[in-house]
N, C-alpha and C positions, 0 to 999 in steps of 0.2 A: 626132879633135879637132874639136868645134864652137865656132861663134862664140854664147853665148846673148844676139842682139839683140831675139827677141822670145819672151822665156820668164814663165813669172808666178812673181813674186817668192819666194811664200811657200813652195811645192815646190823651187823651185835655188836659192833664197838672194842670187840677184843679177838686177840691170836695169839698163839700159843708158838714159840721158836726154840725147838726140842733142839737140847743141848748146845746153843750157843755161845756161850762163856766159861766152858768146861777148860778150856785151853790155858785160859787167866784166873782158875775159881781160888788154889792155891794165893797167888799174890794178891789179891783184891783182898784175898780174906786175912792176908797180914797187914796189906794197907787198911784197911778197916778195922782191926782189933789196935795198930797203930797211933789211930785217930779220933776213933769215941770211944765214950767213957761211959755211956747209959744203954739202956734199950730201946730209946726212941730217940736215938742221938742224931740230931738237925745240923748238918753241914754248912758253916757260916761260907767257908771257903773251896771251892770246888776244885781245885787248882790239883787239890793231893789226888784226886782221882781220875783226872782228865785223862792217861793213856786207858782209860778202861770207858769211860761215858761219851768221849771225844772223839779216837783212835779207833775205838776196839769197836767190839761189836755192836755193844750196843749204840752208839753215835748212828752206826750203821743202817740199824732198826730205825732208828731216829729219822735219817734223814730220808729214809725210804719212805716214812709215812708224810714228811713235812717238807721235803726237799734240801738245799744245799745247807739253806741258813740255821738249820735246827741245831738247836744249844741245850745243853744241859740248865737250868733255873735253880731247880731244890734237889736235894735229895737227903733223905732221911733212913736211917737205918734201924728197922724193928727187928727182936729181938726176943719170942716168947719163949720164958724157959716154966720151970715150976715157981723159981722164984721170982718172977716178973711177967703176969700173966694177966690178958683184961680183954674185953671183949667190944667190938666195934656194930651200933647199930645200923642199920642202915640209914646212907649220906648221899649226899656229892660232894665233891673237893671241891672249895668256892673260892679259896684264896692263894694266895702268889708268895715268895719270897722273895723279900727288896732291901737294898745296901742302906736305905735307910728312908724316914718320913719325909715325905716332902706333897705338895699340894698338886692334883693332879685329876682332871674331870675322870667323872665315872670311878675312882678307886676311895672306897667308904673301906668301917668297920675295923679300921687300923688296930692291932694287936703286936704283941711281943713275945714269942714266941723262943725261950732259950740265949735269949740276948739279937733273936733275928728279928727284926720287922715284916709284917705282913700283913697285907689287905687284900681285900675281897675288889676284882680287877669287872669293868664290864664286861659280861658275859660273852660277847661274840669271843674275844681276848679265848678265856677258859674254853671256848667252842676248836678253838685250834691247835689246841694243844694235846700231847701225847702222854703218857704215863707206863714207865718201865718198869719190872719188878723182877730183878736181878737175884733169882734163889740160891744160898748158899748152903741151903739143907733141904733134903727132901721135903717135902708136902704133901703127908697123907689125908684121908679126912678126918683123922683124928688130931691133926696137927696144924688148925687153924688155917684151913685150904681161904683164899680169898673166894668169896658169889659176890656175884653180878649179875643186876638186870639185863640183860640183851634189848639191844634197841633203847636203851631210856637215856643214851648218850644224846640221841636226837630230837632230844622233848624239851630242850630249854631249860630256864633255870625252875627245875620241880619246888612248889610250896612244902613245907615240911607237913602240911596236913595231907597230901596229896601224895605224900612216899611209899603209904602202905599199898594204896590202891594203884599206883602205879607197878610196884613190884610184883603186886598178883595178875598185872594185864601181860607183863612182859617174862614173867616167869621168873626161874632162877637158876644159872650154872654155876657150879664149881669147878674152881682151876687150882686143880691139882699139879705138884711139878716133881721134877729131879731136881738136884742139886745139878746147878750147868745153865738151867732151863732159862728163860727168859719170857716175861708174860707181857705183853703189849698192850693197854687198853686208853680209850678216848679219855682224857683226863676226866669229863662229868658226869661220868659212867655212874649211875647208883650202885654202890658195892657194901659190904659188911664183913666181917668173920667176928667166929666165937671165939670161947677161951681156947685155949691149945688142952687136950687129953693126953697130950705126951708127956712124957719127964724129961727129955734132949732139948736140942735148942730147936727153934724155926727161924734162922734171917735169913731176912729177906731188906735189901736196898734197895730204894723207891724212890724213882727220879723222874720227875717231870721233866717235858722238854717244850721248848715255845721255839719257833721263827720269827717270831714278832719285834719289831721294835718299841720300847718303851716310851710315853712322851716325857719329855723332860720337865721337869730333872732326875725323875724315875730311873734309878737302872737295877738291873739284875743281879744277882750274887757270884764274883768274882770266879772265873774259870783260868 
């Protein structure tokens, strides 16, 4: 198991950006305790956060990987403590957050997610997209560090029978952080974490970002 802190983006799918939010960690982490109310608290409205996903640095990340037009989509705030703690198989993120159903080629699977709608978007769509992970507490390996496959962002959409096998061709990193830190990876990236071994908190705020236009009457969740 490696740490990938200085790997190139487009071959492992992720990069590590030591201490870039450390300047805003204080206010984001009042806007955030603010605004949700759970441990996997789903952002119907992105609007309260936009000097921080928008403005700040992270937009910044954002639009370095995807250029002008990259926009914040979702973002979700986890939260593992003793008392809210669970553990993630290995995945890809296949689906999208959208203002609401409506009929639209290529987007199956429609769920409701905390009062948000969400479908699974054609894959190129998910191929473009970026995925932020804004730490608000340290990440040791005892505190539920995110792995990642390297390289399995470029494999297309992996079968669920084919994730094990996939995971042992491409290996597995951990990304460990500060609180500040900022973890960038390909949104299809196969990833997992276990339960957390710590008694404190881990959040961490997970924000996808797309340049894409949606077809209509599709649109994206409110910034």
């Amino acid at each position: 198991m490696m740490v990938p802190e200085h790997v190139d983006y487009q071959s492992a799918g992720t990069q590590l950006y030591s201490d870039a939010i450390s300047d805003d960690l204080a206010q984001l982490a009042q806007t955030l305790e603010a605004c949700s109310t759970r441990a996997g608290h789903r952002f119907a409205d992105l609007a309260p956060l936009a000097p921080f996903l928008v403005e700040g640095k992270a937009g910044s990340i954002a639009r370095e990987k995807l250029g002008a037009r990259a926009r914040p989509v979702r973002a979700v705030l986890f939260d593992k403590t003793a008392g809210a703690n669970w553990s993630l198989a290995w995945h890809q993120d296949r689906t999208v957050a959208l203002r609401a159903r409506a009929p639209a080629q290529g987007f199956r699977n429609w769920t409701v997610k905390q009062g948000i709608h969400h479908a699974e978007p054609p894959f190129p769509l998910l191929s473009r997209m970026v995925t932020l992970r804004l730490h608000l507490d340290d990440v040791t390996e005892n505190n539920a560090p995110l792995m990642i496959a390297p390289g399995s962002h470029r494999l297309g959409l992996i079968p669920e029978a084919e994730i094990t096998s996939v995971v042992a061709r491409c290996g597995t990193a951990v990304c460990l952080a500060q609180a500040g830190d900022v973890w960038c990876y390909a949104t299809p990236i196969l990833h997992a974490s276990a339960a957390s071994k710590s008694q404190g908190h881990r959040r961490v705020l997970q924000v996808d970002y797309s340049a894409d236009d949606l077809p209509a009457p599709l649109q994206w969740l409110p910034t």
